[in-house]
N, C-alpha and C positions, 0 to 999 in steps of 0.2 A: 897600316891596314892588315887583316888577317886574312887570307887568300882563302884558308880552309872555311872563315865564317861564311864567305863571301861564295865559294860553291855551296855550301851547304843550306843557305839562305836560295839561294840559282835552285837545288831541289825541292825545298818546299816551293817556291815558284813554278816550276815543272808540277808538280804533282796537283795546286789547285788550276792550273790551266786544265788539265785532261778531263778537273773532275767537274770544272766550268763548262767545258765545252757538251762532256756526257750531258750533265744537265738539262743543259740547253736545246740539243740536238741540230746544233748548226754552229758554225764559226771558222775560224782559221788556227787551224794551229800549229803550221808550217817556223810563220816569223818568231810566236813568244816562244816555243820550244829552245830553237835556234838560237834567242838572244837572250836568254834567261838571265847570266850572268852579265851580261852586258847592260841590261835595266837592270841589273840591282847595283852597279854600279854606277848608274845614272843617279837612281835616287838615293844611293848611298851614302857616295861619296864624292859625287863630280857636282852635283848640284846645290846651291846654295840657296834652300827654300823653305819658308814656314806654315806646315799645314793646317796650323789654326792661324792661317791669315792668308787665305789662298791669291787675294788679291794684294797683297803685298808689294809697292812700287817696285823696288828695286831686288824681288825674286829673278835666279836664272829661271829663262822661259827653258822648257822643253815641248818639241811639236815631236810627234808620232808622225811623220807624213806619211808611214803607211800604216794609215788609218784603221786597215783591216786585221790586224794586231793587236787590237782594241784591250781583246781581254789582259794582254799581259799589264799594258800601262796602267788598267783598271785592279789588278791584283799589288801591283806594285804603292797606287796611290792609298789601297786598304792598309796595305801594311806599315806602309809611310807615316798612317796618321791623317790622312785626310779624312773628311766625315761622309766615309763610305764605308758601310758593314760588309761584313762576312755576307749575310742575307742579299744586300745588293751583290756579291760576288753568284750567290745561286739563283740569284732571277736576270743572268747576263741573256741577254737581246731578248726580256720578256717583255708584252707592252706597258709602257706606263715605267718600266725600271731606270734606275737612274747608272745602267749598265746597258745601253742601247749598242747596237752590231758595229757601227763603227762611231769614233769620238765626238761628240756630242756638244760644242760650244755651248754652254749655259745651263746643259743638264748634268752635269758632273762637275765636284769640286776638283780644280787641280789640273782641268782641260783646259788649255789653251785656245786651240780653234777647232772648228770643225772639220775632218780631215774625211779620207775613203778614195776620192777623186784625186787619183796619182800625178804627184806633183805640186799639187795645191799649198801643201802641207810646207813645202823646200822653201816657196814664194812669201807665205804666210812668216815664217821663220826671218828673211830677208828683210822684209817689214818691219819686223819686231827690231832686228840688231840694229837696221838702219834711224828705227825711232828712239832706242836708246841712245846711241850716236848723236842725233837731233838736242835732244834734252839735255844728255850732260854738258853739250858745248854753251848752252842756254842756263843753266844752272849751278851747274859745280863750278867752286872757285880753291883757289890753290889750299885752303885752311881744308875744304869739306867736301866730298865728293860723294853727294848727296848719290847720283844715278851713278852705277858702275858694279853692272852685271852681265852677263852672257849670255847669248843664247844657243840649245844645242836644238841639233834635230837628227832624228833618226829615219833615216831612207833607203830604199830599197831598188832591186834593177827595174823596177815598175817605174820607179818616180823620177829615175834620172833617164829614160829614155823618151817620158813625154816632155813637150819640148819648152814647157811652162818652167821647167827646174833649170834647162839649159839657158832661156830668157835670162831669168833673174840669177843663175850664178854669174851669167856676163855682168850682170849689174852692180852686183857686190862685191866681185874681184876688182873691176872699174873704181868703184868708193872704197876699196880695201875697206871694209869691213870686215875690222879683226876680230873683235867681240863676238863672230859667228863661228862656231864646228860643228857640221855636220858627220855625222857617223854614215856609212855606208855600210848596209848590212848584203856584202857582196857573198850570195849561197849560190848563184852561176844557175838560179830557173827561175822560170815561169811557170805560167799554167799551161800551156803548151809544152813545155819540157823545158829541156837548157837553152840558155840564155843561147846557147851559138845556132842556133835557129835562126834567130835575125838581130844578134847582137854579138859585133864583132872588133868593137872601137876598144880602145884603149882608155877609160876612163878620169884613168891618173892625170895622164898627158894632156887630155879634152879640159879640163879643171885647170891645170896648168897654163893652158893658152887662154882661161878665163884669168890671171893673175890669182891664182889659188896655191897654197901652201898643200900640196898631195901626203899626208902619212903613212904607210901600211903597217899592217897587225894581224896579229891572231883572236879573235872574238872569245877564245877560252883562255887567256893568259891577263888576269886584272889587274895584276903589277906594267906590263905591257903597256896594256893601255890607256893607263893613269898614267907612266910616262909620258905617252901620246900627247894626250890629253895639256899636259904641261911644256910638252914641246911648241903643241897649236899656241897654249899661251904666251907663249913667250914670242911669239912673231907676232909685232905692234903694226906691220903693215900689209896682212893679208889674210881674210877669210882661209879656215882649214876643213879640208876634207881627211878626214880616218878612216881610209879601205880597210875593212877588220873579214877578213877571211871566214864564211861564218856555214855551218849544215842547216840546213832548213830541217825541220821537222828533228831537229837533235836527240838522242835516245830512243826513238823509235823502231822496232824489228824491223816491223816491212814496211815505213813511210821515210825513214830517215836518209836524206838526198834526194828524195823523188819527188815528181813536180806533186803527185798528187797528195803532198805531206801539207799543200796550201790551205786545203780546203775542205778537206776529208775530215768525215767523222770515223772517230776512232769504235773500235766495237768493244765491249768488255774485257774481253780476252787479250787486247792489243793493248789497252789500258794496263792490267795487270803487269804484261811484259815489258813496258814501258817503267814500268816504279820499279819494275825488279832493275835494270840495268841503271836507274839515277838513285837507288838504295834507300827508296820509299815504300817498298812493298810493305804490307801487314798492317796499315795504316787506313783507318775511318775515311772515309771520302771528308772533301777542306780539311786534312790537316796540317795543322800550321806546327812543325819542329820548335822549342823552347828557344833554340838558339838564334831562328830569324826574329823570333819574339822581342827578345832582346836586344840583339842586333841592333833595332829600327827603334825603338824604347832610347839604348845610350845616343844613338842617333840624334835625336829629338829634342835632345837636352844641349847636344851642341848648335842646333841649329836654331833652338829659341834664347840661347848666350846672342849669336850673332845678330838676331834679328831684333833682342834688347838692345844690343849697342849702334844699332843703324836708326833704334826712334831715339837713342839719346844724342845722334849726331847730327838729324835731321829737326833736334828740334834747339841746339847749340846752332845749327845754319840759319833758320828761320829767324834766333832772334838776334843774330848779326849782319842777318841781309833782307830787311824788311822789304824793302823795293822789289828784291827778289822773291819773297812769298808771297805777296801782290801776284805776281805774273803767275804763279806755281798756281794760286789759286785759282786764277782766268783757264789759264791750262785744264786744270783736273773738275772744272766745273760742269756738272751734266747739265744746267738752265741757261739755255740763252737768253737773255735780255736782249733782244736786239734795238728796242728804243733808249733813246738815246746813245748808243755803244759807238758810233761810227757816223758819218757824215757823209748821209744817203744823195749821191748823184740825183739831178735835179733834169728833168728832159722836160721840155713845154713841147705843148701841143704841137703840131705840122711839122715838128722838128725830124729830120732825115737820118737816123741810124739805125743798123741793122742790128737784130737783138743778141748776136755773136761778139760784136764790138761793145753794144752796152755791156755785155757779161761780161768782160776785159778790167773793164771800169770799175764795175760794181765790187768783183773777187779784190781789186786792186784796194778801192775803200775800205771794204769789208776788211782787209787785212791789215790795217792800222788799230782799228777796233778788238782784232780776233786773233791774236797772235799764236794761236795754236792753231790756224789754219796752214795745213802745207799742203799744198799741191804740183801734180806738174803733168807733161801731156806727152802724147806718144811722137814726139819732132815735129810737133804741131804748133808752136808757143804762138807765134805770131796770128795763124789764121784761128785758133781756138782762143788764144784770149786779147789779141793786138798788144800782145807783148808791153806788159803793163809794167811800168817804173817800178812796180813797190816789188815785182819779185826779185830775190835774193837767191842766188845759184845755192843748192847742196852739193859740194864738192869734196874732194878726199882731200881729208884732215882738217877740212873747211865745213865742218855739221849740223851751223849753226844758224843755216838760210832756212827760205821757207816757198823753194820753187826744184823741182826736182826731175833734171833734163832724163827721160828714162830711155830716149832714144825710142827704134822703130818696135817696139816690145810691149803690145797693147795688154797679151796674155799677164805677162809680168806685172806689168803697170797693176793689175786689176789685182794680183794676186797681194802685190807690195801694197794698196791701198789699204785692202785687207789686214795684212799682219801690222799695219799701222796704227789703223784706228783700235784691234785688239788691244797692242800693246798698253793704250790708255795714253793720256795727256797730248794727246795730238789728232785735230781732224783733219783729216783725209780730204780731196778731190783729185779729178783728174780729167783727163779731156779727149779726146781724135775726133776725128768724122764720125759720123749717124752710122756710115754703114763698114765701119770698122771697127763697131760696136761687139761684134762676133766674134772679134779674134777675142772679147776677153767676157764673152757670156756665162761661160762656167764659173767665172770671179764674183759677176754679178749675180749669178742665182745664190751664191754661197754666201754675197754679200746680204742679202734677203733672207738667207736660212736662216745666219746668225745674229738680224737684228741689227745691221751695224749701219750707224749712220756715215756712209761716204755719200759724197757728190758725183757727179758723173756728169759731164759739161761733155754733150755729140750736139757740134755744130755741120753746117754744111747739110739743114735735116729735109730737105723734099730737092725736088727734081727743078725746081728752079735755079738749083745752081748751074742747070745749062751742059754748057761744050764738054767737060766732065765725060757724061754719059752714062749711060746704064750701072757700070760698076761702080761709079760714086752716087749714083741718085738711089737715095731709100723710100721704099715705098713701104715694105712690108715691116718695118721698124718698133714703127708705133704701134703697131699690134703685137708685136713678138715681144715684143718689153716689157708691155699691158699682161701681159701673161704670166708673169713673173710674178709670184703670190709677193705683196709685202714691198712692191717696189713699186712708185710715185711716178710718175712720167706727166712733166708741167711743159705743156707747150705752149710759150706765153706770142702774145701777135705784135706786141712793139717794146720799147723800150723800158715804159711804165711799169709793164707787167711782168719786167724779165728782172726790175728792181724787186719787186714782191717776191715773185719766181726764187729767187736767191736766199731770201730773207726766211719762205716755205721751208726750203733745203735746208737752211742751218738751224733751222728751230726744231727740224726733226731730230728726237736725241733716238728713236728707235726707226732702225728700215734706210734704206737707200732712197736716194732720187736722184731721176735723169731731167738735167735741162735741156728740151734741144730746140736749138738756138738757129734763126734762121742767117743765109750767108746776106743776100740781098740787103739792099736799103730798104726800110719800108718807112712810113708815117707817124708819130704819136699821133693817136687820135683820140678824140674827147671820148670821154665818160660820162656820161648824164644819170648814171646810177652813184647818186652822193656816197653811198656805203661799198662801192665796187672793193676797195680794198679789203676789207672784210667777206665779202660774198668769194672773191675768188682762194681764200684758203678756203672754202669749203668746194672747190673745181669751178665754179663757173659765176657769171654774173650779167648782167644786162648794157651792153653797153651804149646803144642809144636802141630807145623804145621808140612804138608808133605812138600815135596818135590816137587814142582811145583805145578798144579790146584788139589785141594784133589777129589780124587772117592768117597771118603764118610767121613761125621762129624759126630764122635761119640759125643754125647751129655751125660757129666755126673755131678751130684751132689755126694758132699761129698767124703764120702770113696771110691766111686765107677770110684773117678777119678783116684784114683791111679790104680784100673784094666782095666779102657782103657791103660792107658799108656804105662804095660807091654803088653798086645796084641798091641798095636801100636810098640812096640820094636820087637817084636815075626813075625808080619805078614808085613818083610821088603818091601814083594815084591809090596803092597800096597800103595797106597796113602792115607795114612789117617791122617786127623785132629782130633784131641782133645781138646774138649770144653768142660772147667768148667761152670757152670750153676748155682751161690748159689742160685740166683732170678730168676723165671721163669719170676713170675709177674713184676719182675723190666725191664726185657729182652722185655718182649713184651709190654710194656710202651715206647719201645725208637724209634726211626725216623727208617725206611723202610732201610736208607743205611747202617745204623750201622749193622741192625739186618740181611741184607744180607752180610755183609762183615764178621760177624761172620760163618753163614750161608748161605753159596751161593744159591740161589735159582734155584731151580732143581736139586741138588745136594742130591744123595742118602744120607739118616740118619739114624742110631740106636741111640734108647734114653738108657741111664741104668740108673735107681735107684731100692732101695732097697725099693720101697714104690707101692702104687696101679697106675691103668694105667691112672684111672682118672685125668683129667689136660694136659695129654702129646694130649692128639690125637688133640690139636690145629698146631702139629708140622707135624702129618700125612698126606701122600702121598702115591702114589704105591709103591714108593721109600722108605718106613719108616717102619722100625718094631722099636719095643716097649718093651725093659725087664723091665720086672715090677714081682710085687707079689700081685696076687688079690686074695690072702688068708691068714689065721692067719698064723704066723709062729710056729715052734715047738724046743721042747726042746732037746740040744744039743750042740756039740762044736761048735762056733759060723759060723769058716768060711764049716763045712761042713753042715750046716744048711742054709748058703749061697748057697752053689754048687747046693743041694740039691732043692734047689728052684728056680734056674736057674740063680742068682748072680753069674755066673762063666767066668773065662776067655773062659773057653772048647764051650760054650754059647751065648760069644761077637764072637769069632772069626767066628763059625757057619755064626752067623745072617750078619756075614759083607763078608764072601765068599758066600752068598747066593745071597744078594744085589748085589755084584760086577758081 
């Protein structure tokens, strides 16, 4: 390596960030100043990746977890070779550019996840090394070692004080997850000023007691930390952290070490003074030095040598382990088939199980069938899935299961789902209670930003689970969830429909879904809508009709279907339909005739759930009331905590003799 290319390459990088950010007139340019040299070293020479093949299996991952650094990783991937111009360089956070303010899952080639939201990025990262891990122990054989790459990330004092990074590093020290280095880009502020305002830990040592291999460095010495770098790999039994000593806002007169080098726009004149002291002055705004030109050019050439001999190894493995490309191809497939694939659990009518334990069952089948399913739950295995035979522990040195104990780490959980399902060839699920759904909602909006299909199994979901009490009983759940653009929330009312429910879930190759799954025992109960399986992928369906034109459609989700049904048996003299509801939002996504032929319009309604009102009153009329619970619930035996709050049949019948 040549040090002097390697700063010199570090200033043309310095000099288009200033003239990105003027541009733009907003950004950060505290971190890329600061790490200039240290990304060019990434994409240099530490990374092994092909930019006309951004999707490439066995690329090292690099995450930016601090997202708001955007531009540099964005200047660096231009230069790299990825197919991002100069132009997208001068429309950074314009709308519509494919250089948006912070990293951009799907809009930029060469971006791994979407990042901003500190910490996220470390969790994402965990994901990926852990999925690599998964796959190699499933595919490479001692001739071929098809999966075997790295993944770094670069983090900042923002991302290792939220407590999302401190989660999942316990997780990956735990699984020694060696194949991980994360860079610490320790410059000692924040936006408040220095970090010794409310950070006072010792870093090294915190990592340490996660089972972390700690290194320190200098951020401007790239012989250093290529060492580093080679040191981390060389330890086969523990994740590595690279403390690299580093100036925020580097080069700067009057920003450089100050908090306000984060996020300040620089003014002309500070610009100027800034290329005088990195030895760009005199120079066209973007200009690019000949020698990073080339630099990234001979670059280019060695890393499309490498990425030739990885498709002529992988396809020497293919055709020595046919059985094995089988499975690679089950893996890396975006269409589900689910018929036929698996040997769908069988519930008959009146039969007694609660839709939390069918879910158990179904994951369990389903996982014969779908061998790139891995999931696992927040120390919940038993009451989230009835601790199902077919899961296989992922264990250190052990990577080859497809059940993954995360412990009490919902944050994490969410975020490792995340850098899972990115990393490719493996879907994601995962599980806790309804209403410890929140420790990892930042996972789940993220999982929604970026399109990704995980699972999300919150059992324990209304307030019939009883003696609990308020702090495990969700009420406001189903509505907070529903809020979440891009995210699915199926709440199915028995066994039958938690089999569909499942089958919903995996068929989605874009968007998130939540199953949540009742604790209670409740009934199969008949369907008298022959095409119900079909009606409810589009949210809802009819499950037993009146008897000529209905006087009123009870509208229910979940458990609460099964207490229309007995007042629909109870109040013969009525004409009343019964309509399950798992998706609201899928219901009211469909064409006007469907969504009258479920619902007649003008037709008096009662809605029930077991959750707040918020959501339903797009259903209200003079005709409609509404059982809802718009308060916490309390502790108690479950169904008289129900009554109690107006979940009762004594409650439905009221509101439907009132309407009629």
């Amino acid at each position: 390596m040549n040090t002097e290319i390697i700063n010199a390459t570090a200033s043309t990088v310095r000099s288009l960030i200033l003239d990105a950010l003027k541009e733009a007139g907003s950004g950060h340019p505290g971190l890329p100043l600061g790490c200039a040299e240290l990304g060019t070293l990434i994409y240099g020479e530490i990374l092994n990746h092909c930019p006309e093949d951004p999707q490439w299996i066995n690329r090292d991952r690099f995450v930016l977890s601090a997202g708001h650094g955007s531009i540099l990783q964005y200047i660096l991937l231009h230069l790299s070779g990825y197919k991002l111009s100069l132009e997208d360089i001068k429309r950074f956070r314009q709308l519509g550019s494919n250089t948006p303010g912070h990293p951009e899952y799907g809009t930029t080639p060469g971006i791994e996840t979407t990042t901003g939201p500190l910490g996220q990025g470390f969790g994402n990262a965990v994901g990926m090394a852990l999925a690599e891990r998964n796959l190699a122990a499933k595919f490479n054989t001692p001739e071929h070692e098809i999966i075997d790459h790295y993944t770094y990330a670069l983090a900042g004092d923002g991302d290792l004080m939220e407590g999302v990074s401190y989660e999942s590093a316990s997780l990956a020290g735990h699984l020694g997850l060696w194949k991980l280095i994360v860079f610490y880009d320790s410059n000692h502020i924040t936006i408040d000023g220095g970090t010794e305002l409310a950070f006072s830990e010792d870093v090294g040592k915190r990592f340490q007691a996660c089972n972390w291999q700690t290194l320190t460095g200098n951020a401007y010495d790239p012989d250093g930390i290529l060492r580093l770098v080679n040191e981390a790999k060389s330890n086969k039994d523990k994740p590595s952290l690279i403390i690299l000593d580093s100036i925020i806002g580097k080069g700067s007169p009057d920003y450089e070490n100050t908090s306000q080098a984060h996020g300040s726009i620089f003014s002309q004149e500070e610009i100027e003074r800034t290329k005088v002291n990195i030895g760009m002055e005199g120079n066209p705004p973007f200009y690019i030095a000949p020698e990073a030109r080339t630099y990234f050019s001979e670059k280019r050439e060695e890393w499309t040598r490498l990425y030739e001999g990885w498709l002529q190894l992988f396809k020497n493995w293919s055709s020595m382990n046919q059985e094995l490309f089988k499975s690679w191809e089950q893996h890396f497939t975006n269409d589900v088939n689910i018929s036929g694939s698996y040997i769908r659990p069988d519930y008959k009518e009146k039969e007694q199980v609660a839709t939390r334990v069918a879910g158990g069952q179904i994951v369990g089948a389903l996982m014969e069938g779908f061998p790139n399913l891995i999931g696992g739950s927040a120390d919940l295995s038993k009451p989230n899935f009835a601790q199902t035979g077919k899961f296989i522990p992922v264990e250190k040195n052990k990577y080859g299961g497809n059940y993954i104990h995360y412990g009490i780490r919902e944050h994490a959980m969410g975020a490792v789902s995340n850098g899972i399902a990115l990393h490719g060839g493996l879907r994601p699920f995962c599980g806790t209670f309804m209403t410890f759904s929140d420790y990892m909602r930042p996972t789940i909006r993220l999982a929604a930003l970026m399109n990704l299909p995980i699972i999300y199994i919150f059992t324990h979901d209304s307030v019939l689970i009883g003696a609990d009490g308020p702090t495990h009983q969700p009420v406001e759940f189903f509505a907070a969830l529903e809020a979440i653009p891009g995210l699915i929330v199926l709440r199915p009312g028995d066994a039958q429909e938690t089999v569909i429910a499942w089958e919903m879930a995996l068929a989605r190759n874009e968007g998130p879904t939540v199953l949540a799954l009742a604790r209670q025992n409740s009934d199969v109960y008949q369907k008298t809508e022959s095409h119900w399986k079909e009606s409810i992928y589009r949210g809802a369906y009819i499950v037993k009709d009146s008897f000529g034109e209905p006087e009123i459609v009870v509208i229910a989700t979940g458990s609460e279907v099964q207490l229309a049904l007995e007042v629909q048996a109870e109040l013969k003299d009525y004409r009343i339909r019964v309509v399950s509801m798992p998706s609201r939002k899928l219901f009211l996504s469909q064409d006007s005739n469907f969504r009258s032929h479920i619902i007649p319009t003008g037709t008096s309604r009662v809605v029930i759930e077991a959750g707040i009102t918020m959501g339903w009153e797009v259903f209200f009329t003079e005709k409609t009331d509404i059982i809802a619970i718009d308060r916490f619930g309390m502790s108690g035996d479950g169904r008289q905590v129900a009554n109690t709050l107006g979940i009762s049949k004594e409650n439905l019948m009221h509101k439907i003799k009132e309407l009629i």
